[in-house]
VMD Tcl script that builds the backbone (N, CA, C; Angstrom):
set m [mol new atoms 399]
animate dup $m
set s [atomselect $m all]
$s set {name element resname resid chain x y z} {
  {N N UNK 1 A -82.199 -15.936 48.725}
  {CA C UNK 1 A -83.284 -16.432 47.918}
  {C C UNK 1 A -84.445 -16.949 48.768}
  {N N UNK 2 A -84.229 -16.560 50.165}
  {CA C UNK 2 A -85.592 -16.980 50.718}
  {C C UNK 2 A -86.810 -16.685 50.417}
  {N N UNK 3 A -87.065 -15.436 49.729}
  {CA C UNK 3 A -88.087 -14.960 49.327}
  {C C UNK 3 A -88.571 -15.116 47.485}
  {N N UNK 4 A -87.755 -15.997 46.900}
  {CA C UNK 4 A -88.578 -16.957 46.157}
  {C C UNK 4 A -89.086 -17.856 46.600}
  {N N UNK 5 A -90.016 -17.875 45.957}
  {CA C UNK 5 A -91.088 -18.625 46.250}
  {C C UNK 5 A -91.869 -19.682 45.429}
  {N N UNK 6 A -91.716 -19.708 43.888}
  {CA C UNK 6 A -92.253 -19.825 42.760}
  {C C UNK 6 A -91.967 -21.444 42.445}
  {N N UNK 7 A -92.683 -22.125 42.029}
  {CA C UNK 7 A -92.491 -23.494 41.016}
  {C C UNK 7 A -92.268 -23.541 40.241}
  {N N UNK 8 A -92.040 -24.732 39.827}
  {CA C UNK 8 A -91.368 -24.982 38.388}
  {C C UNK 8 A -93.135 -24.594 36.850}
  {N N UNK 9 A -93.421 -24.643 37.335}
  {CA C UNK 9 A -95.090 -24.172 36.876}
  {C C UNK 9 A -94.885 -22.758 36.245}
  {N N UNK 10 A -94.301 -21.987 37.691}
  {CA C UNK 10 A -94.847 -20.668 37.551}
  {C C UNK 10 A -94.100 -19.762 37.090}
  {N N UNK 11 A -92.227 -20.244 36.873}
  {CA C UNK 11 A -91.724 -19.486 36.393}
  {C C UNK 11 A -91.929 -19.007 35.199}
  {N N UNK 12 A -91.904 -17.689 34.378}
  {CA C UNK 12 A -92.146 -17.123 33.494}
  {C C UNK 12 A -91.214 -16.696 32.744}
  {N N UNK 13 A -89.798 -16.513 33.303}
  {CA C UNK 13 A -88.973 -15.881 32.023}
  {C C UNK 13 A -87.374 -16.284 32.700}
  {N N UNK 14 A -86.411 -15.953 32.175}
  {CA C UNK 14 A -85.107 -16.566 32.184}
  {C C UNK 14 A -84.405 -15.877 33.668}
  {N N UNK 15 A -85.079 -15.010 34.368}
  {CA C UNK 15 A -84.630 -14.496 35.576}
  {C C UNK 15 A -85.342 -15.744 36.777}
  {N N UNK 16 A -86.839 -15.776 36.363}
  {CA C UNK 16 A -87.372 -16.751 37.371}
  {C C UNK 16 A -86.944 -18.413 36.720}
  {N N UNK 17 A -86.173 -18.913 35.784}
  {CA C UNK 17 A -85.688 -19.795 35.500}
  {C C UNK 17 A -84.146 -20.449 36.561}
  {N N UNK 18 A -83.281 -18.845 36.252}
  {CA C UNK 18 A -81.953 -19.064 37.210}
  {C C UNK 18 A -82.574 -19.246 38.565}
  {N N UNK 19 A -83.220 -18.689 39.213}
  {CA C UNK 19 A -83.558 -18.156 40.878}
  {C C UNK 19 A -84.496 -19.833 41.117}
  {N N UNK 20 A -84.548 -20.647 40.460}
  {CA C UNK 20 A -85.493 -21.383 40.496}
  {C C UNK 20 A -84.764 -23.017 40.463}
  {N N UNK 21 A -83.406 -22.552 39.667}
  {CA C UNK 21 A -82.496 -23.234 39.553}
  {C C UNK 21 A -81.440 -23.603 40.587}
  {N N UNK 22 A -81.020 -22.489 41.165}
  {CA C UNK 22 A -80.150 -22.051 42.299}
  {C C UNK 22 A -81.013 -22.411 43.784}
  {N N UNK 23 A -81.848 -21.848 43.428}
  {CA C UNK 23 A -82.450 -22.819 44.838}
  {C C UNK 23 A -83.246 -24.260 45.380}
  {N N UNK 24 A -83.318 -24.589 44.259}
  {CA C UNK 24 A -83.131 -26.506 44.231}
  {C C UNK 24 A -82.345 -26.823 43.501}
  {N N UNK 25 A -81.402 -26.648 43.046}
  {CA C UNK 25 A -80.401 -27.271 42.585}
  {C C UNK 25 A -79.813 -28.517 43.234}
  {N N UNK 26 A -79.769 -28.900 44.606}
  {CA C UNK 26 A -79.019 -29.581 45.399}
  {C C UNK 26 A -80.842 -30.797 45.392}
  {N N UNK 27 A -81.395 -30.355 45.499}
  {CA C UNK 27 A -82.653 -31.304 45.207}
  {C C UNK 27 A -82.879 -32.020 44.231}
  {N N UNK 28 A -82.275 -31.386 43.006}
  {CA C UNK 28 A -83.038 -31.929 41.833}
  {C C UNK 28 A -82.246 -32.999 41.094}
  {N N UNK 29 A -83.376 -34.281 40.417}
  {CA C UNK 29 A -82.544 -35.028 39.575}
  {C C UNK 29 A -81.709 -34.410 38.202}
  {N N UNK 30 A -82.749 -33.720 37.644}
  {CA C UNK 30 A -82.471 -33.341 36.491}
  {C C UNK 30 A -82.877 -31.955 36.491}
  {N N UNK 31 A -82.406 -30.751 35.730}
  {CA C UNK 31 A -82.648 -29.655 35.398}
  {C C UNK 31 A -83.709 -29.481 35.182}
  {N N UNK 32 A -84.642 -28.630 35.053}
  {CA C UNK 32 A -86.173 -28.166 34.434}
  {C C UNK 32 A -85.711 -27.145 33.383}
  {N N UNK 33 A -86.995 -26.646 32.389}
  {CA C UNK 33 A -86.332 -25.969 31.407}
  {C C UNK 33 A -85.549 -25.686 30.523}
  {N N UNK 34 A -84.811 -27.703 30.248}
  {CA C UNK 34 A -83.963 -27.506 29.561}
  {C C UNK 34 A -84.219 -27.208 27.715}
  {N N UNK 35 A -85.268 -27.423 27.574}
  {CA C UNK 35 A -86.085 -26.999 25.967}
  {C C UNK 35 A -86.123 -25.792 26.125}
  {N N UNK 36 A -86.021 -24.752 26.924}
  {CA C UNK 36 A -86.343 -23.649 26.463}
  {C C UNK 36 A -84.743 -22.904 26.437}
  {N N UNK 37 A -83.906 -22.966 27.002}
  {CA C UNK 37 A -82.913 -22.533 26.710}
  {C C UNK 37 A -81.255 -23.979 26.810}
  {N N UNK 38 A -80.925 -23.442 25.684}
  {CA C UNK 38 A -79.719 -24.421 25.864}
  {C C UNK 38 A -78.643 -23.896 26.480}
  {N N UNK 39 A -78.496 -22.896 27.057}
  {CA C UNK 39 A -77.545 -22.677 29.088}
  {C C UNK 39 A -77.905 -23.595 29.833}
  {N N UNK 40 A -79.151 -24.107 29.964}
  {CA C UNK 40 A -79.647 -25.006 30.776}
  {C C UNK 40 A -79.025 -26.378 30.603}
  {N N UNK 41 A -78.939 -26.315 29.472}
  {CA C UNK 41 A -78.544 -27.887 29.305}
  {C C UNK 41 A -76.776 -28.140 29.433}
  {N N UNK 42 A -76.089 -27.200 29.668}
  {CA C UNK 42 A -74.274 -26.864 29.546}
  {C C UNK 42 A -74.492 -27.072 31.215}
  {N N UNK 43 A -75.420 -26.289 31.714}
  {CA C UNK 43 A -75.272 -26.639 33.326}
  {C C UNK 43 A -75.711 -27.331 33.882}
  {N N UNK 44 A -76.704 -28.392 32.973}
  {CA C UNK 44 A -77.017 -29.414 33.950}
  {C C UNK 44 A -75.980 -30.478 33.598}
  {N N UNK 45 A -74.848 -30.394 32.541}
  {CA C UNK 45 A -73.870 -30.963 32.013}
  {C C UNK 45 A -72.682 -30.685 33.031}
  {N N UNK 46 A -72.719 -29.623 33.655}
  {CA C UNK 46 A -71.670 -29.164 34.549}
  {C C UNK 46 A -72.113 -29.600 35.855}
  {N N UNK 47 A -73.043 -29.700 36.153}
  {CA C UNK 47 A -73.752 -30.274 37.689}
  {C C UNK 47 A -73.534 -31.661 37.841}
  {N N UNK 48 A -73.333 -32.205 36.454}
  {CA C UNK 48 A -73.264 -34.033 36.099}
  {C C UNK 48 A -71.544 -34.267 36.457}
  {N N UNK 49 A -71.054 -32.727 36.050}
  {CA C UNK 49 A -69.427 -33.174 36.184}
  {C C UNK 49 A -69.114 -33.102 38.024}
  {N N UNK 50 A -69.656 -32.119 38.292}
  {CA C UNK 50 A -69.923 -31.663 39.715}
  {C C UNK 50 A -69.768 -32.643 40.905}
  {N N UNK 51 A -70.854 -33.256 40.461}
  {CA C UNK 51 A -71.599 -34.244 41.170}
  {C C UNK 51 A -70.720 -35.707 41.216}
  {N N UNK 52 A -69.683 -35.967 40.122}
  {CA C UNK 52 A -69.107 -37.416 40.275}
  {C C UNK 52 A -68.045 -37.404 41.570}
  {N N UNK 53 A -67.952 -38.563 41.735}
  {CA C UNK 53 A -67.077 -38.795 42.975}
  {C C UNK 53 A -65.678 -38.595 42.676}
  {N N UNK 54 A -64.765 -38.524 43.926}
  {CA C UNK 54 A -63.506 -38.987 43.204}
  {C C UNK 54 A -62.583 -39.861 42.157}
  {N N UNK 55 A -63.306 -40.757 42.163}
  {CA C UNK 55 A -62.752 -42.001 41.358}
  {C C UNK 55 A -63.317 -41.440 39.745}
  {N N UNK 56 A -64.918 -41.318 39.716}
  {CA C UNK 56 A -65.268 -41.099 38.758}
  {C C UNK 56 A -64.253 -39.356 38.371}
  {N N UNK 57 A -64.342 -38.778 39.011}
  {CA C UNK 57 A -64.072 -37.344 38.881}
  {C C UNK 57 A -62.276 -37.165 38.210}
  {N N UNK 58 A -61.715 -38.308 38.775}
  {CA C UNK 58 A -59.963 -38.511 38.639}
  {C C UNK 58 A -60.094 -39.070 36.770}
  {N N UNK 59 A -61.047 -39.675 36.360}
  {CA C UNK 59 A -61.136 -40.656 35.203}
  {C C UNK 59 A -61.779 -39.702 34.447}
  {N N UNK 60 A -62.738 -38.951 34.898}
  {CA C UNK 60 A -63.076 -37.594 33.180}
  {C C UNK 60 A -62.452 -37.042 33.400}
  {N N UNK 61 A -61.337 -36.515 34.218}
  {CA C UNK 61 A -60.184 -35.408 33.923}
  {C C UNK 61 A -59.348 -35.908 32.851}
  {N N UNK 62 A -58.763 -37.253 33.579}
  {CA C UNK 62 A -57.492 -38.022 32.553}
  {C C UNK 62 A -58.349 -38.685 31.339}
  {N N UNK 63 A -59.694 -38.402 30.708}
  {CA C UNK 63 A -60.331 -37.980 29.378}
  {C C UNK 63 A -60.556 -37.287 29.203}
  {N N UNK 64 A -60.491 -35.915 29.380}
  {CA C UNK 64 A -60.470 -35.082 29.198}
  {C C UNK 64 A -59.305 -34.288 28.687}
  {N N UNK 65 A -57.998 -34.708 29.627}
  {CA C UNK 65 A -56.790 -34.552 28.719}
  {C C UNK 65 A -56.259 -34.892 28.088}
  {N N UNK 66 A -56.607 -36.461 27.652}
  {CA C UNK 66 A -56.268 -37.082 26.409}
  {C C UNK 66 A -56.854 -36.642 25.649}
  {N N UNK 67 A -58.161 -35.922 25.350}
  {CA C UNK 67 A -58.959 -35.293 24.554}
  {C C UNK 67 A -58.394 -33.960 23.894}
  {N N UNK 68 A -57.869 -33.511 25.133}
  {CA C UNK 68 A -57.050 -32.072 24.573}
  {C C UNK 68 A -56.031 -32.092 24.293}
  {N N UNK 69 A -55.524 -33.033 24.637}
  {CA C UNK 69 A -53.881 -33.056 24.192}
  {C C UNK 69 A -53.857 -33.435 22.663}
  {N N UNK 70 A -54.921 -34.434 22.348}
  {CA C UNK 70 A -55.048 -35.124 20.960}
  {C C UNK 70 A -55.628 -33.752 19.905}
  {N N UNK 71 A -56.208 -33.165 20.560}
  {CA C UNK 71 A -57.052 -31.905 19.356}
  {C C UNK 71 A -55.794 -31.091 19.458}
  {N N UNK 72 A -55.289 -30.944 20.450}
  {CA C UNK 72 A -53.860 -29.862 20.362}
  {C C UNK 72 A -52.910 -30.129 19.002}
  {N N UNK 73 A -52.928 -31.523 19.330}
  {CA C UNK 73 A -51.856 -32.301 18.513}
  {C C UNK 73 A -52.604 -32.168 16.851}
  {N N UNK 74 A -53.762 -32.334 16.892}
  {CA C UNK 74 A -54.571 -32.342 15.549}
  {C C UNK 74 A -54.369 -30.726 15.402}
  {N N UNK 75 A -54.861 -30.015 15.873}
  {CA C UNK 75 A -54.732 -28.952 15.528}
  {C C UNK 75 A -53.374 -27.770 14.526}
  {N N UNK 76 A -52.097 -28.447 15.698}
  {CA C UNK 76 A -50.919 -28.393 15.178}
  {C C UNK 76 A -50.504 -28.834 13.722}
  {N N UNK 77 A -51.439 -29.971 13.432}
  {CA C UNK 77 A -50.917 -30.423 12.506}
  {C C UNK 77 A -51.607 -29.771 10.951}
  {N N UNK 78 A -52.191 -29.602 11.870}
  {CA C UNK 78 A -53.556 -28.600 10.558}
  {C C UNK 78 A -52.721 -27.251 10.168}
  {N N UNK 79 A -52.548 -27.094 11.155}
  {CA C UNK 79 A -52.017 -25.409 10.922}
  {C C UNK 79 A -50.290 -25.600 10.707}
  {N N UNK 80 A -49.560 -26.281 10.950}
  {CA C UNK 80 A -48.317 -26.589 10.506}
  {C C UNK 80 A -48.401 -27.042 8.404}
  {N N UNK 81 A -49.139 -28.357 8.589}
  {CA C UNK 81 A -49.698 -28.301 7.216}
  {C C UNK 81 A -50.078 -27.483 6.375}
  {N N UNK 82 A -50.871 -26.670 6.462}
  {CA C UNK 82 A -51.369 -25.292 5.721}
  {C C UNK 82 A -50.350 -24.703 5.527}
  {N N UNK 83 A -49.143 -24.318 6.864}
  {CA C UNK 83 A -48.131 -23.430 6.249}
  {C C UNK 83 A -47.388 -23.882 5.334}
  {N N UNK 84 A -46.677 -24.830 5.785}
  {CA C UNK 84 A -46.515 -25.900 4.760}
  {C C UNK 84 A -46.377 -25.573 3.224}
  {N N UNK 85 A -48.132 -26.183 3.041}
  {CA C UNK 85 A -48.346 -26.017 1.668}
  {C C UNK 85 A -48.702 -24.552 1.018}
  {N N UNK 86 A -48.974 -23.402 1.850}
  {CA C UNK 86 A -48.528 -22.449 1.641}
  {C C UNK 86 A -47.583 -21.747 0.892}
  {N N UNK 87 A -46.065 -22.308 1.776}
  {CA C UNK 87 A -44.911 -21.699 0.929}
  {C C UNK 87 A -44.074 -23.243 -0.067}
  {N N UNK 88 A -44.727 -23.805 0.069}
  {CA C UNK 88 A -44.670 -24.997 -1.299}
  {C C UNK 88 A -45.380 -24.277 -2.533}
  {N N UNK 89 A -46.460 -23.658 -2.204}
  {CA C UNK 89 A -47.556 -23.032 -3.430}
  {C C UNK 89 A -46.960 -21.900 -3.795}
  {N N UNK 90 A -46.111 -21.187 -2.934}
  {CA C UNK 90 A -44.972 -19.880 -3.336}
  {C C UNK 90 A -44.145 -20.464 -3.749}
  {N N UNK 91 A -43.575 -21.194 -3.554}
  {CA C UNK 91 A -42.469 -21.757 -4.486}
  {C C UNK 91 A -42.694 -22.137 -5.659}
  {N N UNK 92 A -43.367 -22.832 -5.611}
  {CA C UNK 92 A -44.050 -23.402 -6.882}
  {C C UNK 92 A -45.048 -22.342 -8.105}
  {N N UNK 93 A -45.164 -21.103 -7.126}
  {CA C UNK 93 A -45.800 -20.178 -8.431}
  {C C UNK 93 A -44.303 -19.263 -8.836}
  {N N UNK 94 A -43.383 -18.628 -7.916}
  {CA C UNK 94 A -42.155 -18.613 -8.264}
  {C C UNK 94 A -41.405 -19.221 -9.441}
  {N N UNK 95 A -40.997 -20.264 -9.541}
  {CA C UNK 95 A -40.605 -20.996 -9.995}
  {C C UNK 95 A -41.520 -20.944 -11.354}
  {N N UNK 96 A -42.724 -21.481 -11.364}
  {CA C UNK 96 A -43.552 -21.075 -12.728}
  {C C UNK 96 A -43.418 -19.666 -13.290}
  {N N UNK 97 A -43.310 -18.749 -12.014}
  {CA C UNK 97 A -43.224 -17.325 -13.024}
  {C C UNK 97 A -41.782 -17.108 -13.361}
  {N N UNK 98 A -40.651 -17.558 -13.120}
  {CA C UNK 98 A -39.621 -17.578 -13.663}
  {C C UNK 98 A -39.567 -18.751 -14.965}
  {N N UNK 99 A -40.398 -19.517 -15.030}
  {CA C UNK 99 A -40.095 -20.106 -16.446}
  {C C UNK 99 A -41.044 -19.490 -17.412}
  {N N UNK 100 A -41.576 -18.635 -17.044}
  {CA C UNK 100 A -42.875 -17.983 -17.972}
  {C C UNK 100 A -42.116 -16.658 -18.593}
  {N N UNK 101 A -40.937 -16.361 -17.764}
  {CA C UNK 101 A -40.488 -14.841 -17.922}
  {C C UNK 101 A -39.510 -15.822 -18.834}
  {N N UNK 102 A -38.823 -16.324 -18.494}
  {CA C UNK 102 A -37.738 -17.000 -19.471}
  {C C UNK 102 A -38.367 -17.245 -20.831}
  {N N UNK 103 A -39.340 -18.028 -20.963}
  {CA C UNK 103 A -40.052 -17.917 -22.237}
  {C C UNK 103 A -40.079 -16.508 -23.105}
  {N N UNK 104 A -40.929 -15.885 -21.791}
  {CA C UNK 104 A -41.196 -14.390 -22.951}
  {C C UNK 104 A -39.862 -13.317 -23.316}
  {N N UNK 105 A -38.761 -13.916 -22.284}
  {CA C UNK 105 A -37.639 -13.438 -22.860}
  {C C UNK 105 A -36.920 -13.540 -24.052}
  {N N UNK 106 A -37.234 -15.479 -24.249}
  {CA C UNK 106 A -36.930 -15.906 -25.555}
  {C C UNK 106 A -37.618 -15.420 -27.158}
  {N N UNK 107 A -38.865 -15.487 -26.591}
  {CA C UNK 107 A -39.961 -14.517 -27.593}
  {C C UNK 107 A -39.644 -13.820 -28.149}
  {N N UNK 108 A -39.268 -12.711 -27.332}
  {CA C UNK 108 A -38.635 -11.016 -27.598}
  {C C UNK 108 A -37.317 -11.381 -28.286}
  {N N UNK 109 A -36.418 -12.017 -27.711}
  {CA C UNK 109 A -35.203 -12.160 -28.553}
  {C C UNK 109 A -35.662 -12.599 -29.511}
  {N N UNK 110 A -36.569 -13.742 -30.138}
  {CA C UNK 110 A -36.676 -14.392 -31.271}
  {C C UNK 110 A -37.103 -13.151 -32.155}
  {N N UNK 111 A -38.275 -11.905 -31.944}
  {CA C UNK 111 A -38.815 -11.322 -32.106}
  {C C UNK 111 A -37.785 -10.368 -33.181}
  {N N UNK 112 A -36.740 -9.893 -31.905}
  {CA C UNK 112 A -36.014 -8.987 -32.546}
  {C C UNK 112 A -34.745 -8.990 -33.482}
  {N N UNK 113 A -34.958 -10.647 -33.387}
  {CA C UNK 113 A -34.019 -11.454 -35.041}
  {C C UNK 113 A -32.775 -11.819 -34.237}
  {N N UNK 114 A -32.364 -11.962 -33.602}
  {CA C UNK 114 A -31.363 -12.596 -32.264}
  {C C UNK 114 A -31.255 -13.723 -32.957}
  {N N UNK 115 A -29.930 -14.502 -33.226}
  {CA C UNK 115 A -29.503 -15.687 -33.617}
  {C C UNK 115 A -29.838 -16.623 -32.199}
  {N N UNK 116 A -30.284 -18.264 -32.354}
  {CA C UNK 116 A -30.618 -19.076 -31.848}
  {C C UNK 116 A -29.784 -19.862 -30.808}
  {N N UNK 117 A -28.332 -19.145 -31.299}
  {CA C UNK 117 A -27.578 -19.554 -30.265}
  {C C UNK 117 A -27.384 -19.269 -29.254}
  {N N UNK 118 A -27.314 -17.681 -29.153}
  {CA C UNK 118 A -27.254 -16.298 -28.495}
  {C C UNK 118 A -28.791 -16.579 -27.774}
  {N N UNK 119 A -29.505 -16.820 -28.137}
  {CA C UNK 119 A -31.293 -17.143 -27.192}
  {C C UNK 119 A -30.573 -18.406 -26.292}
  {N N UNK 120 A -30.006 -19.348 -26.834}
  {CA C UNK 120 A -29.824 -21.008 -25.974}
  {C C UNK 120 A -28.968 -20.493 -24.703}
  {N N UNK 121 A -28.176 -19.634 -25.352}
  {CA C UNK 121 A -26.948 -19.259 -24.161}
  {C C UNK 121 A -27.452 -18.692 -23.019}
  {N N UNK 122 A -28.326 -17.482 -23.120}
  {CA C UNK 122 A -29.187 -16.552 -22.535}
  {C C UNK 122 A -29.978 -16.769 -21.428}
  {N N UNK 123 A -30.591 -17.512 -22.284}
  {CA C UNK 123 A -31.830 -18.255 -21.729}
  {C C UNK 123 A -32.050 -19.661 -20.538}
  {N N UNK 124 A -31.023 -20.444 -21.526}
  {CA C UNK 124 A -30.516 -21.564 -20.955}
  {C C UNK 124 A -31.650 -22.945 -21.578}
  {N N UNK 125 A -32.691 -22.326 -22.404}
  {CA C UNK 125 A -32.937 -23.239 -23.153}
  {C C UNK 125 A -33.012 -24.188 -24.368}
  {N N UNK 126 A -33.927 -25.338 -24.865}
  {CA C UNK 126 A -32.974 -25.696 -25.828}
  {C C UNK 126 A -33.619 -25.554 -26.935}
  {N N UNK 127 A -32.961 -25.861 -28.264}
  {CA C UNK 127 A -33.282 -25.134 -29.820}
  {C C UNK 127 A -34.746 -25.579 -29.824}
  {N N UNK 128 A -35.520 -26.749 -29.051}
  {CA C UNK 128 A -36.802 -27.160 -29.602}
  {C C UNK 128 A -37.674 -26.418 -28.757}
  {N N UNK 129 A -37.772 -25.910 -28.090}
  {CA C UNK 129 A -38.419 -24.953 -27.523}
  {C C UNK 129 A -38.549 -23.569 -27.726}
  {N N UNK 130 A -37.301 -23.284 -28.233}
  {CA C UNK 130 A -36.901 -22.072 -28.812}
  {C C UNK 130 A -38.173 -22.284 -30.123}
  {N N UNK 131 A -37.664 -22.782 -30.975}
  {CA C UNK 131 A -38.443 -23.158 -32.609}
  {C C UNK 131 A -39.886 -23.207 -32.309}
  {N N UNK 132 A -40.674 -24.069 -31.126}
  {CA C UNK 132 A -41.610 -23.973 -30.764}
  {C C UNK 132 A -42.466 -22.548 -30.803}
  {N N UNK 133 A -41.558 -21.148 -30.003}
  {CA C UNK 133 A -42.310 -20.202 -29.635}
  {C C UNK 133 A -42.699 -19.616 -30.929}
}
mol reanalyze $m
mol bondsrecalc $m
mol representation Tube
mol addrep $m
């Protein structure tokens, strides 16, 4: 990059932005250009991580993995949950469509003049429900 040459003035587009970047980088307080593109601003975020010392550098790691370990853990629980209630909601429409078929079973028997006892036995339900349909 010796043969850039250009200021922070004169760059014109996202090629003379990087080349402009890369070669003061080790100079600069802060990034230039960070309004015009937001890459700029992830790497002057990464230059900030870069740049801390050991002590500081040992202490955003171990927040950093409490951070991930906790969204891991959230995450798990999201998607464990969902399944979850998933096959709770299969069960539970199961279960409704077997008392819906039992009904219309009773129906049809009532329908086709079937004594009330012969429906209770069948069916497994009781005379007031039967009388109901």
């Amino acid at each position: 990059m010796p043969f850039f040459d250009k200021e922070e003035a004169e760059c014109e587009n996202g090629l003379d932005y990087w080349l402009y970047m890369l070669k003061y980088m080790e100079k600069l307080e802060t990034l230039p250009f960070k309004g015009q593109k937001a890459l700029f601003e992830r790497l002057e975020k990464l230059a900030k991580i870069v740049s801390l010392n050991k002590k500081e550098r040992d202490e955003y790691e171990e927040c950093l993995k409490v951070y991930r370990d906790n969204k891991n853990v959230w995450d798990y629980a999201l998607r464990e949950g969902r399944q979850e209630g998933h096959e709770k909601g299969r069960q539970e429409g199961r279960q409704e469509g077997r008392e819906e078929a039992i009904y219309q079973i009773a129906r049809n028997m009532r329908e086709r003049g079937i004594d009330l006892a012969s429906i209770i036995a069948c069916t497994g339900l009781d005379a007031e429900a039967i009388v109901a349909l």
